[in-house]
Short mmCIF file of the C-alpha atoms (twelve columns), coordinates in Angstrom:
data_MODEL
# 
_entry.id   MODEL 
# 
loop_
_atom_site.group_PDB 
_atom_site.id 
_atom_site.type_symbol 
_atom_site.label_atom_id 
_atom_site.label_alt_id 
_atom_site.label_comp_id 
_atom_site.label_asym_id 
_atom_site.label_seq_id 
_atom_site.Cartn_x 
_atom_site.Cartn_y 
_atom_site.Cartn_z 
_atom_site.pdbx_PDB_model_num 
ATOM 1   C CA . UNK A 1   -31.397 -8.462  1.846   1 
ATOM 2   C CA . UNK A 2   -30.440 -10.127 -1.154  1 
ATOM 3   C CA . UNK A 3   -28.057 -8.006  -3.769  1 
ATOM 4   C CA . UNK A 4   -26.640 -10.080 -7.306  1 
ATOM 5   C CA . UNK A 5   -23.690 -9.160  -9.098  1 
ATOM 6   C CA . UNK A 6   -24.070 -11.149 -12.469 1 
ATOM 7   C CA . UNK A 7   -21.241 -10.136 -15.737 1 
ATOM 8   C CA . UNK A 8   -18.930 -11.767 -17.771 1 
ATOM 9   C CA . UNK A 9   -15.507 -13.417 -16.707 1 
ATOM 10  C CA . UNK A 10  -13.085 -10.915 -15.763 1 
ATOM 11  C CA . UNK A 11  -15.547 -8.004  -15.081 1 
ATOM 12  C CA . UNK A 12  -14.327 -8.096  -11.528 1 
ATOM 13  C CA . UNK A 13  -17.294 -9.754  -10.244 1 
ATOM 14  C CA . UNK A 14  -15.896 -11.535 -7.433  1 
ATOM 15  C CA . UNK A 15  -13.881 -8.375  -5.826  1 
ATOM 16  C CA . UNK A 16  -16.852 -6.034  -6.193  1 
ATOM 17  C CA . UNK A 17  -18.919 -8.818  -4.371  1 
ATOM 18  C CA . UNK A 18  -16.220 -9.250  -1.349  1 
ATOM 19  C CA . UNK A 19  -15.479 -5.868  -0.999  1 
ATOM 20  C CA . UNK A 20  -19.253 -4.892  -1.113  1 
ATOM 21  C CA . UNK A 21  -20.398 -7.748  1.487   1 
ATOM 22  C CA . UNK A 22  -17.485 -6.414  3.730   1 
ATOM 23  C CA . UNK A 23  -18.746 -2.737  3.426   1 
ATOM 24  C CA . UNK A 24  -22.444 -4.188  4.312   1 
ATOM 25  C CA . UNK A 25  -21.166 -6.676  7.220   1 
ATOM 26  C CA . UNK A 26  -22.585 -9.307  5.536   1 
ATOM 27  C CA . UNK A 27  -21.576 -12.963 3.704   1 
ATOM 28  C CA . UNK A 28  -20.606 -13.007 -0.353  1 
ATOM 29  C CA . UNK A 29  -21.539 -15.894 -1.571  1 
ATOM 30  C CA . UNK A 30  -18.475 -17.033 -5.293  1 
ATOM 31  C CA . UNK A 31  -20.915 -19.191 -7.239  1 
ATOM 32  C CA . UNK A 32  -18.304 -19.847 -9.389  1 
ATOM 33  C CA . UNK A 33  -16.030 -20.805 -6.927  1 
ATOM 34  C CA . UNK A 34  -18.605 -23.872 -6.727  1 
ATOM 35  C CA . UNK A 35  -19.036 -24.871 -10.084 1 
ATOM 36  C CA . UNK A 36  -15.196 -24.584 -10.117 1 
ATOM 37  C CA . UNK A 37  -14.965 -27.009 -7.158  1 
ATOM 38  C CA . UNK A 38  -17.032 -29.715 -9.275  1 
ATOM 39  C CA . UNK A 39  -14.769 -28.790 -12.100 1 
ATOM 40  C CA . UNK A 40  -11.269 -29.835 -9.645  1 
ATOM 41  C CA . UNK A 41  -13.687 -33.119 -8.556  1 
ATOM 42  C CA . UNK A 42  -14.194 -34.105 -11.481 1 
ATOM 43  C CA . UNK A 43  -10.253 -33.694 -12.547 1 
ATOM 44  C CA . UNK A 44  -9.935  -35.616 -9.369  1 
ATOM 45  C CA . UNK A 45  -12.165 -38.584 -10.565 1 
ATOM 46  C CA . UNK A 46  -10.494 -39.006 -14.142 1 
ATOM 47  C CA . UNK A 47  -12.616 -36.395 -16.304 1 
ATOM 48  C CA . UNK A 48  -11.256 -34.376 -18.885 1 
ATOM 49  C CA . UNK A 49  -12.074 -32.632 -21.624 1 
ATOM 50  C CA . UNK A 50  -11.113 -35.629 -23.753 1 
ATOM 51  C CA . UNK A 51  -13.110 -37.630 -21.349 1 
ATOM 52  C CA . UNK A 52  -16.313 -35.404 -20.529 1 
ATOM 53  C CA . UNK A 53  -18.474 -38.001 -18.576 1 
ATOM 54  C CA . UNK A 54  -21.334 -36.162 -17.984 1 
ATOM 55  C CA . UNK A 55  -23.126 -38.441 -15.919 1 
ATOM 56  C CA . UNK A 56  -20.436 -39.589 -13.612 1 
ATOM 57  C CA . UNK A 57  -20.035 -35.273 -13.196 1 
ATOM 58  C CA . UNK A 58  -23.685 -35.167 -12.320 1 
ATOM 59  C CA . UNK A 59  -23.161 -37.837 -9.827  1 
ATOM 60  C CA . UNK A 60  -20.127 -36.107 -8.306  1 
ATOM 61  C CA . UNK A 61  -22.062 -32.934 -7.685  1 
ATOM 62  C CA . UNK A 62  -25.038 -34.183 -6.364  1 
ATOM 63  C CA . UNK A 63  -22.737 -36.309 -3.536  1 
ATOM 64  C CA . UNK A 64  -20.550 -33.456 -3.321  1 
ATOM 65  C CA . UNK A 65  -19.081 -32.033 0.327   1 
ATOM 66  C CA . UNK A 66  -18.758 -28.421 -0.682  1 
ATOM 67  C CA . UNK A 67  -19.004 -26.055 1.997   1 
ATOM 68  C CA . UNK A 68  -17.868 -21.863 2.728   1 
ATOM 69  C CA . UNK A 69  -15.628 -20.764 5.843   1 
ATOM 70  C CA . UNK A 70  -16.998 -17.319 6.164   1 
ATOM 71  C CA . UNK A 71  -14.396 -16.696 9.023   1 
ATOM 72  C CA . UNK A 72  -11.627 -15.576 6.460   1 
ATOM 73  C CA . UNK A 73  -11.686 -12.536 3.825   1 
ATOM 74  C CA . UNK A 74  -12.057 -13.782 1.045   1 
ATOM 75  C CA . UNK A 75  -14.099 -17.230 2.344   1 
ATOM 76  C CA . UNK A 76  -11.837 -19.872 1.717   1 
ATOM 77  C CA . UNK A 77  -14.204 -22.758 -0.079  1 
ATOM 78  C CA . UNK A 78  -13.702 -26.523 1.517   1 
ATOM 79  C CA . UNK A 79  -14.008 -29.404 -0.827  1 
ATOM 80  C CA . UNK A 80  -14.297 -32.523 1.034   1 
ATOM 81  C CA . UNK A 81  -13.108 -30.636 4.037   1 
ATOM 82  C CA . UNK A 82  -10.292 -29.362 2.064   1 
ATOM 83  C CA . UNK A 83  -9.069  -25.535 1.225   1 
ATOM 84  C CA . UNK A 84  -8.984  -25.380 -2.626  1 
ATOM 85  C CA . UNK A 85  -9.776  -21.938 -3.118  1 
ATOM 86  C CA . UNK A 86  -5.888  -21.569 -4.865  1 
ATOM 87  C CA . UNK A 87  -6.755  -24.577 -6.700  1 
ATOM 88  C CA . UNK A 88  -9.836  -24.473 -8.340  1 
ATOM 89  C CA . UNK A 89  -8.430  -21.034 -10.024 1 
ATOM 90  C CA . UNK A 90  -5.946  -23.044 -11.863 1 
ATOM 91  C CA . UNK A 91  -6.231  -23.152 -15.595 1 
ATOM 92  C CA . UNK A 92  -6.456  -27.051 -16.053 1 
ATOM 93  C CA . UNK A 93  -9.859  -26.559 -13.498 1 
ATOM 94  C CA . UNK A 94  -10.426 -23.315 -15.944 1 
ATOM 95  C CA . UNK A 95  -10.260 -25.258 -18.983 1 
ATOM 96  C CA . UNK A 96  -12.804 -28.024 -17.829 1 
ATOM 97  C CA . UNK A 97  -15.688 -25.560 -15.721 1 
ATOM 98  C CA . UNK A 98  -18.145 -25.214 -18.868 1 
ATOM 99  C CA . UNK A 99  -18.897 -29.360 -18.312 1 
ATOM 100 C CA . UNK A 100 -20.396 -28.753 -15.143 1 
ATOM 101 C CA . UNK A 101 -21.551 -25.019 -16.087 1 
ATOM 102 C CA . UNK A 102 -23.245 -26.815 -18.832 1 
ATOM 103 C CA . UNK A 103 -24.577 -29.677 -16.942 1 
ATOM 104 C CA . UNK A 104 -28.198 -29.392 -16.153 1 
ATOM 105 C CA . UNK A 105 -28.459 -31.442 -13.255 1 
ATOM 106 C CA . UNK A 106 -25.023 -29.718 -11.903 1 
ATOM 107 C CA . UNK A 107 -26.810 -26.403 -12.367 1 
ATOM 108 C CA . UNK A 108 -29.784 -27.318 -10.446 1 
ATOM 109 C CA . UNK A 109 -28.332 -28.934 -7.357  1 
ATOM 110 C CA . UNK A 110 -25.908 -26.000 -6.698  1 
ATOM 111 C CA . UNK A 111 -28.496 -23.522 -7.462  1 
ATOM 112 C CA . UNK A 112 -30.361 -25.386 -4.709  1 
ATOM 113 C CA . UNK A 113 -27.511 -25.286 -2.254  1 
ATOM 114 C CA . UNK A 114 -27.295 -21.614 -3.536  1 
ATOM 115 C CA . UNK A 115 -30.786 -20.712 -2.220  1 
ATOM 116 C CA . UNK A 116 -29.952 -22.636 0.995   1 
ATOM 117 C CA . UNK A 117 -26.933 -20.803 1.407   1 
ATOM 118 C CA . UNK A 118 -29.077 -17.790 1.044   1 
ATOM 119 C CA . UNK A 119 -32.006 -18.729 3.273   1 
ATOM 120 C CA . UNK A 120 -29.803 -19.929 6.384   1 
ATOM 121 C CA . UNK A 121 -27.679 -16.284 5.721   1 
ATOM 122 C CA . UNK A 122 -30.700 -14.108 5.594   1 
ATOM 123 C CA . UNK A 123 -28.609 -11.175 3.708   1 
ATOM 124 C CA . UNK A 124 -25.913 -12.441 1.590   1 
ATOM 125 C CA . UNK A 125 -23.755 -10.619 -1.497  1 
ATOM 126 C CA . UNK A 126 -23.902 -13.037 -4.458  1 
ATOM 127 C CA . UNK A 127 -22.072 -12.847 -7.717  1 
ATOM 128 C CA . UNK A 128 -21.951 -15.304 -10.484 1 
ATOM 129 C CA . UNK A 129 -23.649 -15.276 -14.022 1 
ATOM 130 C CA . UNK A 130 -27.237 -16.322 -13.404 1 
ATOM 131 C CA . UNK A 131 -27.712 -14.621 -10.125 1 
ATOM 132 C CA . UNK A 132 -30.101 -11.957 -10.986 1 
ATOM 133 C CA . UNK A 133 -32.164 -13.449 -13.559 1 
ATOM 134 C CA . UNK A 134 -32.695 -17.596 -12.531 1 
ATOM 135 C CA . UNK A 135 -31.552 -17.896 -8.886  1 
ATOM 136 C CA . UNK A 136 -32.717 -14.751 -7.138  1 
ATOM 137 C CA . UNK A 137 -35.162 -12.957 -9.737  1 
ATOM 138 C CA . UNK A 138 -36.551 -11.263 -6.526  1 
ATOM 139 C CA . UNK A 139 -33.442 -9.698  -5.241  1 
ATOM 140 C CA . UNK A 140 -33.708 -7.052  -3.023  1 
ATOM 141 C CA . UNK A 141 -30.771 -5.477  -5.516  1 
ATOM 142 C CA . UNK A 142 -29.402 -6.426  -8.900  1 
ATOM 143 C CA . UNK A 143 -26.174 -5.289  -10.625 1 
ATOM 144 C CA . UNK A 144 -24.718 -6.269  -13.645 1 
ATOM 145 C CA . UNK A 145 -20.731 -5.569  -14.109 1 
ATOM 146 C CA . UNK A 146 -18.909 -5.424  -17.312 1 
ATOM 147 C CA . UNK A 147 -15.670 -4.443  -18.805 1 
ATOM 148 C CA . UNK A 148 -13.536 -3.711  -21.949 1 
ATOM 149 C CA . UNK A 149 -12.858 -7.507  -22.985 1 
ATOM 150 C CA . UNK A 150 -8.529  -6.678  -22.985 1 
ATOM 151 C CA . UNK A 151 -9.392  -5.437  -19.573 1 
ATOM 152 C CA . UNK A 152 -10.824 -8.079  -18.231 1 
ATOM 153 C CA . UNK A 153 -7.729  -9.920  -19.845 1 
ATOM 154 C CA . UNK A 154 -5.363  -7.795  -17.611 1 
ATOM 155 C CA . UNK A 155 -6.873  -8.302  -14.678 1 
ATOM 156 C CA . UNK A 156 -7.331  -12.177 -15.058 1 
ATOM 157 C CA . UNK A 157 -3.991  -12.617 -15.986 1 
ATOM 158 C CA . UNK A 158 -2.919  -10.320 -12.400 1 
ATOM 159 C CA . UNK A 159 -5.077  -12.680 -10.174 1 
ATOM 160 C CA . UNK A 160 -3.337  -15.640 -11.949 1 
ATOM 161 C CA . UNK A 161 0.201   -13.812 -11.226 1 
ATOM 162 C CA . UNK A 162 -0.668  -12.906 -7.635  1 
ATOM 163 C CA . UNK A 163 -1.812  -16.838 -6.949  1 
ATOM 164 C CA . UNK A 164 1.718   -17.588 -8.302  1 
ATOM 165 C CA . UNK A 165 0.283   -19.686 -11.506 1 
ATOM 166 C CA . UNK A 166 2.105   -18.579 -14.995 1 
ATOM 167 C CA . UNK A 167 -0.382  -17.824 -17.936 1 
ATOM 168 C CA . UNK A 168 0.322   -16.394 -21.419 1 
ATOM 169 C CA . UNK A 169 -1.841  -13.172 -22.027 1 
ATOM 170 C CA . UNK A 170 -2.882  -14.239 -25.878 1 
ATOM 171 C CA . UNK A 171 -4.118  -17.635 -24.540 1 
ATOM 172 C CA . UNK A 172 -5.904  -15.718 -22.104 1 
ATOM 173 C CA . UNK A 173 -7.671  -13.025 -24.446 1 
ATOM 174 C CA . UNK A 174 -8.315  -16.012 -26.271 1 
ATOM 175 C CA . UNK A 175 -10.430 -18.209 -23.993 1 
ATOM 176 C CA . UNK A 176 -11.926 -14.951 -22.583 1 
ATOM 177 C CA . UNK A 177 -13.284 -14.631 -26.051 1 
ATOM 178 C CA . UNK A 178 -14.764 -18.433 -26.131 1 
ATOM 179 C CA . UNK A 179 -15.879 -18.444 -22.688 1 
ATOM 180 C CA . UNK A 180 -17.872 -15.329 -23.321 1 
ATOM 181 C CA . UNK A 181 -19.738 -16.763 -26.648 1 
ATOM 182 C CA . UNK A 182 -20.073 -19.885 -24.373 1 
ATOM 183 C CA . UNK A 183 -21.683 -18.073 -21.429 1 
ATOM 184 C CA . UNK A 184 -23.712 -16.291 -23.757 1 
ATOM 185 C CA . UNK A 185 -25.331 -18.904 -25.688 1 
ATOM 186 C CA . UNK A 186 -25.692 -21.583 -22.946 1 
ATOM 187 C CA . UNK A 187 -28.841 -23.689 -22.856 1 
ATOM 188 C CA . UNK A 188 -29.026 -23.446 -19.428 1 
ATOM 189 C CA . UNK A 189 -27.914 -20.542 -16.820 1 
ATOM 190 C CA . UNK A 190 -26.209 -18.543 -19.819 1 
ATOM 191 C CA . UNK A 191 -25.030 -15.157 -19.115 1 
ATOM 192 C CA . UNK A 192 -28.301 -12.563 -19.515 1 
ATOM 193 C CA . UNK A 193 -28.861 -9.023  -18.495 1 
ATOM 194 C CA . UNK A 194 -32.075 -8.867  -15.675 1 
ATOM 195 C CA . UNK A 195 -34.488 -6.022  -17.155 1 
ATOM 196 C CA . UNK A 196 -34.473 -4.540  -13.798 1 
ATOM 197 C CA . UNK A 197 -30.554 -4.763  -13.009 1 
ATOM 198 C CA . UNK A 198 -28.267 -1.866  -12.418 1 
ATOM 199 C CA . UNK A 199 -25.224 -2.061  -15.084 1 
ATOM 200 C CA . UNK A 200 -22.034 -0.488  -14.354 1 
ATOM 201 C CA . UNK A 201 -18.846 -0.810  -16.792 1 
ATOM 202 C CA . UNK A 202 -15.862 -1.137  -14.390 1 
ATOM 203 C CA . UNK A 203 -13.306 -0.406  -16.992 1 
ATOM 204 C CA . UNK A 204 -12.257 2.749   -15.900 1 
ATOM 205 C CA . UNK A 205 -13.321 2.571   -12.651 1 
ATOM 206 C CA . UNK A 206 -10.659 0.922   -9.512  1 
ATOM 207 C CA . UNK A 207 -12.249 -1.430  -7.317  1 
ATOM 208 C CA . UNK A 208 -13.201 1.239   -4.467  1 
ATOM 209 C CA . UNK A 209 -14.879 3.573   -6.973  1 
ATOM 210 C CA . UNK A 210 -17.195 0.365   -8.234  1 
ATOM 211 C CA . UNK A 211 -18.479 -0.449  -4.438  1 
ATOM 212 C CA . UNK A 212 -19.081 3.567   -3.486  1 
ATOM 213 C CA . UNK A 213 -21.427 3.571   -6.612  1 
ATOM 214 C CA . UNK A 214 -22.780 0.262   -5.107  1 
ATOM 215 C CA . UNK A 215 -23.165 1.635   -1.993  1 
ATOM 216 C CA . UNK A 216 -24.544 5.301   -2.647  1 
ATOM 217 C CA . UNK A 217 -27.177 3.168   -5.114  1 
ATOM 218 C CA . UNK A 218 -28.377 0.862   -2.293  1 
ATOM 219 C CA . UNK A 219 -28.420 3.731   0.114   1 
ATOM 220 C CA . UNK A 220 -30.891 6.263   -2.003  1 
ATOM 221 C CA . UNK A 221 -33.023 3.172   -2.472  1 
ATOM 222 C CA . UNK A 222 -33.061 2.469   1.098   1 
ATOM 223 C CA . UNK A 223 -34.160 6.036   2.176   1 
ATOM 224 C CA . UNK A 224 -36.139 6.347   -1.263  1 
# 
C-alpha cells in the first residue's frame, strides 16, 4: 500500500506523513529530506548560490551515500553515514535546495532510489511535492495538503524555533512566497495537484484532526 502526501512548503506535509505511517505501522518515506541532503553535500563540496555548479551537483547525487534509519520516530536520515536530519533543515541548506530540486538528473536518480525505497518497503507513507503525480501515479492513496500561506509561515518558523535555529518571520513569509512560485512553475517535478488526489486544507485543522480524516478516508475505501 502506497499513500502520497504532495502540498506546498509549510502545509505540514512531513508531520501528517509521520504521524499517519505511525497510525498505519508502516515506514514514511521525507523526500525532501533527500533533496535537502544533496543540498548540505553540495554546501559541503564548495557550491553556493553564487557558485551553482550544476554538474559537479549532479555528480554528487548520483555518488551519493544517503540512506533512512527507520528505527527512530521521526527516521533520522544518514548522509555518508552521518545524522543530518537537524542540519539539512538549516536555512543556508534552505536557501540552496531549488539547485538540486531543479536539477534534472538530481530528480531522476532520487526518484529512482525513491521507488526502491518503496519496492524493498512494500507499504510506505510518502510525502514530498511530486509524489502523487510523477513518482507513484498509481498510489494505492493520494492526498494533497495545503494551508493559509501566513500559516504555513507560523508553523515553519516553530519547527525552526524547536530545532534551536533563529529565523526572522518576514524573511520567512518571504521565501515561502518565492519557493511557492518556484515549486509551481518548475520544469521538472513542480508542485501539481493529481486529478484523482484527496485535498484537505490543514489550516484550521491540528495535526491529530488531519490524520483521523486520513484515516477514516483510507478506512471507507478499504471496506468500500
Amino acid at each position: 500500500m502506497i499513500i502520497t502526501i504532495d502540498g506546498p512548503a509549510g502545509s505540514g506535509k512531513s508531520a501528517t506523513a509521520e504521524l499517519l505511517a505511525q497510525r498505519l505501522n508502516i515506514p514514511h518515506l521525507d523526500t525532501g529530506a533527500m533533496y535537502r541532503a544533496v543540498a548540505l553535500k553540495a554546501l559541503q563540496n564548495g557550491i553556493s548560490e553564487a557558485n551553482p555548479d550544476q554538474n559537479r551537483i549532479a555528480q554528487l547525487a548520483e555518488h551519493i551515500d544517503l540512506d533512512f534509519d527507520w528505527s527512530t520516530h521521526p527516521a533520522r536520515i544518514l548522509l555518508d553515514k552521518c545524522d543530518v536530519s537537524n542540519d539539512i533543515r538549516k536555512p543556508e541548506v534552505t536557501a540552496i535546495v531549488h539547485l538540486p530540486a531543479d536539477n534534472k538528473i538530481v530528480r531522476a536518480e532520487l526518484v529512482r532510489q525513491q521507488r526502491l525505497i518503496a519496492a524493498h518497503a512494500g507499504s510506505l507513507v510518502t510525502e514530498g511535492r511530486d509524489q502523487g503525480t510523477l513518482v507513484f501515479p498509481d498510489a494505492d492513496y493520494k492526498f494533497y495538503l495545503d494551508a493559509d500561506i501566513k500559516e504555513r509561515t507560523r508553523r515553519r518558523l516553530a519547527e525552526l524555533t524547536d530545532k534551536g535555529i533563529a529565523a526572522d518571520p518576514d524573511a520567512l513569509l518571504a521565501d515561502m512566497q518565492a519557493r511557492d512560485q518556484r515549486d509551481k512553475s518548475r520544469g521538472v517535478g513542480a508542485l501539481l495537484l493529481a486529478g484523482d488526489a484527496i485535498v484537505l486544507d490543514t489550516t484550521a485543522l491540528t495535526l491529530p484532526q488531519v490524520v483521523d480524516a486520513m484515516v477514516k478516508i483510507i478506512g471507507s475505501r478499504k471496506n468500500g
